[in-house]
C-alpha positions as CSV (number, residue, x, y, z in Angstrom):
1,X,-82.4,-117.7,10.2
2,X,-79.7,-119.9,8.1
3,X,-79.1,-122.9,10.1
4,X,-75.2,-121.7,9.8
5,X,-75.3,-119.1,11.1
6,X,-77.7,-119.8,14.2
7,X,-74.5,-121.7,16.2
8,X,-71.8,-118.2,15.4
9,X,-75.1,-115.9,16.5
10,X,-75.5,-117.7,19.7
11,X,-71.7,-117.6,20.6
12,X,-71.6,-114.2,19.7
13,X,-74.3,-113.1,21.4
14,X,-73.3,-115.1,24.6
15,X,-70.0,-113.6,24.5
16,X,-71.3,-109.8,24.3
17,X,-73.5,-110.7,27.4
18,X,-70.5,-112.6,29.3
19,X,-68.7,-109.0,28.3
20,X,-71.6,-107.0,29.7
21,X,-72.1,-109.0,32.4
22,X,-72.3,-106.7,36.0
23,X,-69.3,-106.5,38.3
24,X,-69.6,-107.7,41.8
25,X,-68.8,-104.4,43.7
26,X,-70.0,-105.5,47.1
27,X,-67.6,-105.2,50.0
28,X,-66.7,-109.2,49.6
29,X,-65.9,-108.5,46.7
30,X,-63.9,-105.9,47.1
31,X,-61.8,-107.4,49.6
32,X,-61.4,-110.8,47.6
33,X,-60.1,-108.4,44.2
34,X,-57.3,-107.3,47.5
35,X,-56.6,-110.9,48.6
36,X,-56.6,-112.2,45.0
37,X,-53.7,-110.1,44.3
38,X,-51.6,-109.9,47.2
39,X,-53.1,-113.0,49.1
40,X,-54.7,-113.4,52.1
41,X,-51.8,-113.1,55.3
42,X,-53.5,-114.2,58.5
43,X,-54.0,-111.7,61.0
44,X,-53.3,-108.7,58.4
45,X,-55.2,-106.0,57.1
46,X,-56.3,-106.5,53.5
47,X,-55.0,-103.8,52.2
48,X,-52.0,-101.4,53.8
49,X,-50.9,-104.6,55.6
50,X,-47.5,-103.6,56.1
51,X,-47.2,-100.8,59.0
52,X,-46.9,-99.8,62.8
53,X,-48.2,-97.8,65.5
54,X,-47.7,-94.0,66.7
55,X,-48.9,-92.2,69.0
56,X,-49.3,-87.8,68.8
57,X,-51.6,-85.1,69.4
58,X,-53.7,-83.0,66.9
59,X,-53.9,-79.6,68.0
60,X,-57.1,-77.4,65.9
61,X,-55.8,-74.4,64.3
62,X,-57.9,-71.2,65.9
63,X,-59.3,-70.6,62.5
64,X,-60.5,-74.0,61.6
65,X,-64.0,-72.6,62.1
66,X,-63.9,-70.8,58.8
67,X,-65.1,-74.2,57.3
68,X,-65.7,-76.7,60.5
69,X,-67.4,-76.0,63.3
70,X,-67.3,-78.5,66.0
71,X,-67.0,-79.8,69.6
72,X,-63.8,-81.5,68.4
73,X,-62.0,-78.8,67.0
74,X,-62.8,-76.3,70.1
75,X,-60.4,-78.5,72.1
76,X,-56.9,-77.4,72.8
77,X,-55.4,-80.5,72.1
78,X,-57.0,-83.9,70.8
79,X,-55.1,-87.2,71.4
80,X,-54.3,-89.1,68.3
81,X,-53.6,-92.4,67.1
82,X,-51.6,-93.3,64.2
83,X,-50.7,-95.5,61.8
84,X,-47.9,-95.4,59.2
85,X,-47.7,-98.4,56.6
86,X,-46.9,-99.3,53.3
87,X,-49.4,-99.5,50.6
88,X,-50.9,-102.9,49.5
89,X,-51.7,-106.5,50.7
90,X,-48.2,-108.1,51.0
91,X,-47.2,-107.4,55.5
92,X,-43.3,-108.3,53.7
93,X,-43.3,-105.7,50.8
94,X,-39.9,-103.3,50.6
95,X,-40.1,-100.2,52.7
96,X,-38.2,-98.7,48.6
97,X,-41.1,-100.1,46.7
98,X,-42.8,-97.4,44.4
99,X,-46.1,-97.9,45.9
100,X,-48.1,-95.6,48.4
101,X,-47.3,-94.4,52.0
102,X,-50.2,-94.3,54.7
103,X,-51.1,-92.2,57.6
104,X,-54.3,-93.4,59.1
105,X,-55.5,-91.6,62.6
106,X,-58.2,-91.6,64.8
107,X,-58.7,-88.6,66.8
108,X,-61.6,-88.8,69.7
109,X,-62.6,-86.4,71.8
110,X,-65.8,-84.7,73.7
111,X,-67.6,-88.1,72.7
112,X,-66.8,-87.5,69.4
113,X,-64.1,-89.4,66.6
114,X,-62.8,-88.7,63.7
115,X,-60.9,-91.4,61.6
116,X,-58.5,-90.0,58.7
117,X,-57.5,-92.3,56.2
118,X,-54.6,-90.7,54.0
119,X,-52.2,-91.3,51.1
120,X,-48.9,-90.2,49.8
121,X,-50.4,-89.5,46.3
122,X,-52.9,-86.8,45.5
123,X,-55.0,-89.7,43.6
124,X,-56.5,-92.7,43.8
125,X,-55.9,-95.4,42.1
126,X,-60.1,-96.2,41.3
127,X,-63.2,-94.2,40.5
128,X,-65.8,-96.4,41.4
129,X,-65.8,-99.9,43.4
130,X,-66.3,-101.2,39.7
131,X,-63.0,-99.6,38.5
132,X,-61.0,-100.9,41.5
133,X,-62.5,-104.6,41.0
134,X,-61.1,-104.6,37.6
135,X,-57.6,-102.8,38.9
136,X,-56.9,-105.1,41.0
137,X,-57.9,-108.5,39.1
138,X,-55.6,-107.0,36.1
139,X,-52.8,-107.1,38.3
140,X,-53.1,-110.9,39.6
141,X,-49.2,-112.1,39.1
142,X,-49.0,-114.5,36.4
143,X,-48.3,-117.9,37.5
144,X,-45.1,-118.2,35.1
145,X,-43.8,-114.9,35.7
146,X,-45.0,-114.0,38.8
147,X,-45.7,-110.4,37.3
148,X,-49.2,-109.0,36.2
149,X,-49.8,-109.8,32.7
150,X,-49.1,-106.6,30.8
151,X,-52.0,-107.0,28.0
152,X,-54.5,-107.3,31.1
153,X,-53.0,-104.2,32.8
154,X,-53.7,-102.9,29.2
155,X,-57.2,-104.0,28.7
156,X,-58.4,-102.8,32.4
157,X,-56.4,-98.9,31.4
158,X,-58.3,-98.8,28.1
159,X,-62.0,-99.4,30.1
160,X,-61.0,-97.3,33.1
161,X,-58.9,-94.7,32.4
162,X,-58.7,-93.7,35.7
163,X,-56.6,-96.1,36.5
164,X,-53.5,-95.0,35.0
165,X,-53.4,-92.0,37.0
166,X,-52.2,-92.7,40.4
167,X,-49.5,-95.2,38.7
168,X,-48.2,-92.3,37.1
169,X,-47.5,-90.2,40.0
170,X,-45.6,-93.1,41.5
171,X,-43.5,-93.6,38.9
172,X,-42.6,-90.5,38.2
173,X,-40.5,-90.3,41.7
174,X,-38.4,-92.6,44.3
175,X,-40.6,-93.7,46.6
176,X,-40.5,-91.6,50.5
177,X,-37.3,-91.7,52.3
178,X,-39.2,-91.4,55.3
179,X,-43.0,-91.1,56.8
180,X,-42.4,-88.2,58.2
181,X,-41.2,-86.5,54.4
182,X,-44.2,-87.3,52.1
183,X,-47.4,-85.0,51.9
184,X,-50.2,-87.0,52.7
185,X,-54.1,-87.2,50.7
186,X,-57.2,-87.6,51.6
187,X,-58.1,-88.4,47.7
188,X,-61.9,-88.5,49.1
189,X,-63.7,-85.1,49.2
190,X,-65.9,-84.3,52.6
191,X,-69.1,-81.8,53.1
192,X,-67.6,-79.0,55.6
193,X,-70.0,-76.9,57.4
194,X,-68.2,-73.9,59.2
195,X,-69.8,-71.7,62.1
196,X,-72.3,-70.0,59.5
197,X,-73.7,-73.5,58.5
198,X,-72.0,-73.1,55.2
199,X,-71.2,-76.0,53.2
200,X,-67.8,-76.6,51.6
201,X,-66.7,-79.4,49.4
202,X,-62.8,-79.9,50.9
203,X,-60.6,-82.8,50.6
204,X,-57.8,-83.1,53.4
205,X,-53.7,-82.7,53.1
206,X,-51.3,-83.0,55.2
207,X,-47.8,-81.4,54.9
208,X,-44.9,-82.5,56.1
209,X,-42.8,-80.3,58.7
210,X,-39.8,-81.6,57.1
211,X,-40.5,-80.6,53.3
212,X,-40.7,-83.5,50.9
213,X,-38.0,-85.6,50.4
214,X,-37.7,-88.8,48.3
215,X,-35.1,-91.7,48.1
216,X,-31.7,-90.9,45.8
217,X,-30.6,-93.2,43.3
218,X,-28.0,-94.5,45.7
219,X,-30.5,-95.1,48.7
220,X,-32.5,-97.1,46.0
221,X,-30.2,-99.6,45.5
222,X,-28.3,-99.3,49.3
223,X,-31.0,-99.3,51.4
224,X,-32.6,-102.4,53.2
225,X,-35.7,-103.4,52.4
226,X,-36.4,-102.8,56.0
227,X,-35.7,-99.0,57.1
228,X,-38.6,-97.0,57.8
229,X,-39.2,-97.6,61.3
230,X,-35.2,-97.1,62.3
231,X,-35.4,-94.1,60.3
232,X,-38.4,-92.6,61.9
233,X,-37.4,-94.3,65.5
234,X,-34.3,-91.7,64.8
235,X,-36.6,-88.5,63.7
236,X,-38.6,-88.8,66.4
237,X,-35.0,-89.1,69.3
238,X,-34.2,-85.6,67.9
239,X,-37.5,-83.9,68.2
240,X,-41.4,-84.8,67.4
241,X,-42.7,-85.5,63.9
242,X,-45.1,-82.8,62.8
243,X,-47.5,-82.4,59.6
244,X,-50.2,-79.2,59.1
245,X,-53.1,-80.9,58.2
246,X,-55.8,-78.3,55.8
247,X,-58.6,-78.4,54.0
248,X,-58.2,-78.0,50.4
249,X,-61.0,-76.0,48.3
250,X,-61.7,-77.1,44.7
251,X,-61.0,-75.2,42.0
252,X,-63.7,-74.7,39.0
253,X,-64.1,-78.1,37.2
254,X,-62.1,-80.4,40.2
255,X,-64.1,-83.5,40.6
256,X,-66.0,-84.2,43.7
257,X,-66.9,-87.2,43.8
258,X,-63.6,-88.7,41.8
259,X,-60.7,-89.9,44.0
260,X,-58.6,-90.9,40.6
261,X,-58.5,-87.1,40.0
262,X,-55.8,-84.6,40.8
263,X,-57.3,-81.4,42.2
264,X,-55.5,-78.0,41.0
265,X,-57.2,-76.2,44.3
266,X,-58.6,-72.8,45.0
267,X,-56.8,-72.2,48.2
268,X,-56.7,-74.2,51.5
269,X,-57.6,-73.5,55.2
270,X,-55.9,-75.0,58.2
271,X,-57.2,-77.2,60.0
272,X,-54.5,-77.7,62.9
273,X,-51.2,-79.2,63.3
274,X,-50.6,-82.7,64.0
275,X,-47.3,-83.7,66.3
276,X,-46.1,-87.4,66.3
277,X,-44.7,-87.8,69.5
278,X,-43.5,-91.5,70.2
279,X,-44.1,-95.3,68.1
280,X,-46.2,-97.0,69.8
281,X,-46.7,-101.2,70.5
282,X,-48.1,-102.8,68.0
283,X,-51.8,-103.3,69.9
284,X,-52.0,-99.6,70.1
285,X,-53.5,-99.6,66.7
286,X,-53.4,-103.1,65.2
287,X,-56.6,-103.5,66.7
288,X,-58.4,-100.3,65.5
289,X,-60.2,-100.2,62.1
290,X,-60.0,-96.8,61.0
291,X,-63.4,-96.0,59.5
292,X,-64.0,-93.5,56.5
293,X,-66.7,-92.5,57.3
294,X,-66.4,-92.1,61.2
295,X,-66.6,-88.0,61.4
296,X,-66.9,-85.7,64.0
297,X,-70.2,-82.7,63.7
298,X,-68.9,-80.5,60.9
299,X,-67.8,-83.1,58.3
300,X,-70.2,-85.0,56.4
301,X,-69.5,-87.3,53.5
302,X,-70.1,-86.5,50.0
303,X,-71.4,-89.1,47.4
304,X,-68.1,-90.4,46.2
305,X,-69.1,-94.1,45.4
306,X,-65.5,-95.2,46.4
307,X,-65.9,-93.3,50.1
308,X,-69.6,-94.7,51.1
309,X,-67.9,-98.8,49.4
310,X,-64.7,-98.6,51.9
311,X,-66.8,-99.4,55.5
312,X,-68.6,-102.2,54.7
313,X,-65.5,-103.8,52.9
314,X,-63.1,-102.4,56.1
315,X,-65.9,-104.8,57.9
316,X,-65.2,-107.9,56.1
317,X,-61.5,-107.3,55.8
318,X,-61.5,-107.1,60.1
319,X,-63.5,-110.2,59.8
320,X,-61.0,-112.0,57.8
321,X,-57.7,-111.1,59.9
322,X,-60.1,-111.5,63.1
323,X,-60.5,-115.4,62.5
């Protein structure tokens, strides 16, 4: 080899394995990409820091057994507890910030539980655990400007494409002018077996009683930062807070195992109707870790790579806020 070009071979050749170097996907990892962008707040959840308690009921619709069949969903009534928060690491983000809503629950009953862990987009924002590494690390705020840099945002959209999708569904609206108006996803498709033993890929939705209803121009900019929990303390003085909560069937080329994806649907089947009936203190739920994959007999998971990463990482995340 010329002995000029032995020194540019070696750099090169170094950089392309620096480039195709493996991600660190483990559940540390996972949790440090959350904490790297939105820091680590003592005593707070990773991710979804920002929330507070409720307290309802989940009531099984008498037809749920056309996909699950369960002790859980024979009962008449299943108590529930809830969580509603605002998506992301930072426990002082703005109640009007375009980011997601959640609606976490843990329903137990006949010695069973079953944890739901929902969204107010129809989409994740990561494929894989590598995808959501990279997500996460391209949105670091910039030292100088406090914003992500905009050419890494760039560079992670160009090698994962599926990480432009959920930030396209939340800017295309305001975000929710209350929990109790935003639909709610499962993004995460489960293995239902109904009362025939026959299996069913479904992902879960919940509707809102209320319709959907997003912030106006005005409420944007009149709003506090702070006005979620007044505004739902208010909903739920008038009358309980209800969602339907169904299983909804793939269409013919919807993606299984792909949270990032949008599902067009074939239909859906109720599952039972949810009814929030009071908030709650804060140790009525600041203490649980709601589990993905905690699920009663007739749900199994499926092989999404992001569903079977989240349990480990929710480990280390309780672990952190637990110190």
């Amino acid at each position: 080899m010329n002995k000029h070009l032995a020194p540019a071979m070696l750099a090169l050749c170094a950089g392309a394995a620096q480039a195709q170097a493996p991600v660190d996907t483990g559940p540390t990892a996972l949790i440090d990409a959350l904490n790297g962008t939105f820091g680590q707040h003592a005593g707070m959840r990773a991710s979804h820091a920002k929330g507070f308690c409720a307290v309802g009921e989940f009531i099984p619709a008498r037809g749920a057994s056309d996909i699950v069949h369960g002790p859980l969903f024979a009962q008449a009534r299943v108590p529930a507890n809830l969580r509603f928060s605002v998506g992301g690491g930072n426990p002082k983000a703005s109640d009007k910030s375009r980011s997601v809503r959640g609606l976490s629950m843990r329903l137990a009953a006949q010695g069973e539980t079953w944890d739901l862990l929902l969204i107010s987009e129809p989409a994740f924002f990561a494929a894989t655990p590598a995808s959501f590494v990279s997500f996460l690390q391209a949105r670091v705020p910039d030292p100088a400007t406090g914003k992500p840099d905009p050419a890494k945002v760039a560079a992670h959209n160009a090698a994962h494409p599926d990480g432009t999708r959920q930030p396209a569904l939340l800017a295309a609206h305001a975000a929710p002018a209350s929990y109790a108006s935003t639909p709610y996803f499962s993004n995460n498709a489960f293995v239902f077996s109904d009362r025939r033993q026959r299996l069913r890929h479904a992902r879960i939705v919940a509707e809102p009683d209320t319709g959907i209803g997003y912030l106006s121009a005005e409420q944007e900019k009149s709003l506090p930062d702070l006005f979620l929990h007044d505004e739902l303390t208010g909903r739920l003085a008038a009358g309980n807070v209800g969602f339907t909560l169904y299983a909804q069937l793939p269409a013919a080329g919807d993606a299984l195992l792909d949270p990032s994806t949008v599902w067009q649907g074939s239909g859906k089947v109720e599952l039972g109707r949810l009814k929030v009936s009071a908030l709650a203190a804060s140790d009525a739920c600041d203490g649980v870790v709601y589990m993905p994959l905690a699920l009663p007999t007739g749900i199994a998971p499926s092989d999404d790579p992001i569903l079977h990463a989240r349990n480990a990482a929710y480990a280390v995340s309780l672990a952190r806020r637990s110190k």
